[in-house]
C-alpha atoms as one frame of an Amber mdcrd trajectory, in Angstrom:
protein
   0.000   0.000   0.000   1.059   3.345  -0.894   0.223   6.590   1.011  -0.023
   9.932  -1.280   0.011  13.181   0.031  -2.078  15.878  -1.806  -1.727  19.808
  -1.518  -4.453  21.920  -1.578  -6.613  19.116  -2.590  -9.759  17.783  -0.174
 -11.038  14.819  -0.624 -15.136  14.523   0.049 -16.026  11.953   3.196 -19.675
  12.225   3.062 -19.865   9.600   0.632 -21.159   6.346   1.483 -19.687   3.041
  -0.587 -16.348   3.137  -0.418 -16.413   0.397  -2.940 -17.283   1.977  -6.126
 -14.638   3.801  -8.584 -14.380   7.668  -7.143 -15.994  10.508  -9.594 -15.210
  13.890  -9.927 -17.970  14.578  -7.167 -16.626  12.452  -4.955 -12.779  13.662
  -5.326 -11.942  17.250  -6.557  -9.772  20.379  -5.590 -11.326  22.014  -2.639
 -13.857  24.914  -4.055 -12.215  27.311  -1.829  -9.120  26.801  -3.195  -7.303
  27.084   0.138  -3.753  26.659   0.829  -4.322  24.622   4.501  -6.283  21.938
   3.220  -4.049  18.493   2.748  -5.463  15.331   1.648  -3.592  11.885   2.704
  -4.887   8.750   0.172  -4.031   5.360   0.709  -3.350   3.525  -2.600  -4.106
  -0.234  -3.260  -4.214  -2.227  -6.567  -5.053   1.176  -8.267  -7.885   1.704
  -5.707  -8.175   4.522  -2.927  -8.314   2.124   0.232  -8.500   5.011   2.909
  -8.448   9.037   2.876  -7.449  11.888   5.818  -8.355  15.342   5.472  -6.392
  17.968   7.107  -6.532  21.900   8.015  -3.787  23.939   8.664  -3.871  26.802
  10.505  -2.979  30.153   9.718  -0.256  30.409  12.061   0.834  26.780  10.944
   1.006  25.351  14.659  -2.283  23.872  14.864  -3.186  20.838  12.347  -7.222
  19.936  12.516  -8.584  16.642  11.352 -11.589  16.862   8.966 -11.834  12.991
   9.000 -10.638   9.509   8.259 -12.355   7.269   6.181 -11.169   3.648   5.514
 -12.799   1.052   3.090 -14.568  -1.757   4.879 -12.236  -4.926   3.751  -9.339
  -3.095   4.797  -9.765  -1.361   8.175  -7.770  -4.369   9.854  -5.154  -3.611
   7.686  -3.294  -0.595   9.658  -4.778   1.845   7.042  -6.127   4.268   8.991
  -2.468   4.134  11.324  -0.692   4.861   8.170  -2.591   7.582   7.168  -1.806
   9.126  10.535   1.524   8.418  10.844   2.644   9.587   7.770   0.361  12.905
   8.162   2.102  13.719  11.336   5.383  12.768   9.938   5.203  15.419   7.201
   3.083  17.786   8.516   5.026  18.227  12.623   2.241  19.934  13.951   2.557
  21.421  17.278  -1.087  21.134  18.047  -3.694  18.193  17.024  -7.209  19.198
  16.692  -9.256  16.380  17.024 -13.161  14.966  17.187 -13.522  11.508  17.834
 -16.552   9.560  16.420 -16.066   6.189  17.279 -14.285   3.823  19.820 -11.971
   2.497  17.191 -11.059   5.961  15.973 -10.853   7.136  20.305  -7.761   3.838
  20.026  -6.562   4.894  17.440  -5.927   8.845  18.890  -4.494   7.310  22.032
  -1.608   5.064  19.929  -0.729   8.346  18.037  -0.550  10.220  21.139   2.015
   7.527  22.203   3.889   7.743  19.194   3.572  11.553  19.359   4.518  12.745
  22.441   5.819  16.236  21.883   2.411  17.004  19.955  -0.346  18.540  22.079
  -3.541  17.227  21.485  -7.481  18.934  21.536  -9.693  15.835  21.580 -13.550
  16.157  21.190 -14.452  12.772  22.966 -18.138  13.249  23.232 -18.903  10.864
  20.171 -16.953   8.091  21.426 -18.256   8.261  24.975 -22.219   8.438  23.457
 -21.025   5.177  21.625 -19.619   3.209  24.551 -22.672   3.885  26.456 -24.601
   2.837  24.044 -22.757  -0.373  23.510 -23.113  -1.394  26.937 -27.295  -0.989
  27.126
């Protein structure tokens, strides 16, 4: 697998089936046309396995997470870890802006803040903590 890093490019996670060929409504240059917006693909067999979104800030310190999105037959594949790592590899943020959604994507925060340690990180944990709760009804 093959991560690709794309400038000024975002990459549209509101789709639904990961498993059909992406169109041009799907993947595109951001309609803004902003600098801060960084797109990380992973690359399989000529298919886009997995995608993270990113915002810089102005100042350049701060790095915000606009999602991660990871085809179904390959989310126990480490995509979704390589996508972050290399992300945070090339991008050094200072600060981590993040809103967790689920309890695999809470693990998966906590690992990179391992890894990570000199990054400080902004965690919205509400969407994880509705989750557990509801897991355990």
């Amino acid at each position: 697998m093959i991560v690709v890093k794309l400038e000024g490019i975002s990459i549209d996670l509101h789709f639904g089936n990961f498993d059909i060929p992406p169109t041009e409504s799907r993947i595109g240059e951001n309609h803004k046309k902003r600098k801060n917006k960084t797109s990380y693909i992973c690359i399989n067999n000529d298919q886009i396995v997995g995608a993270l979104v990113v915002g810089r800030s102005r100042s350049g310190k701060t790095v915000r997470s606009d999602g991660t999105i990871v085809r179904s037959s390959y989310r126990k594949e480490g995509v979704a870890r390589d996508l972050w790592k290399t992300m945070l590899k090339t991008e050094q943020p200072q600060r981590m802006c993040v809103r967790v959604v689920s309890d695999k994507g809470y693990s998966l925060v906590e690992s990179m803040k391992e890894k990570f340690p000199k990054v400080k990180w902004l965690i919205d944990k509400d969407g994880s903590r509705k989750l557990r709760r509801m897991s355990y009804k």
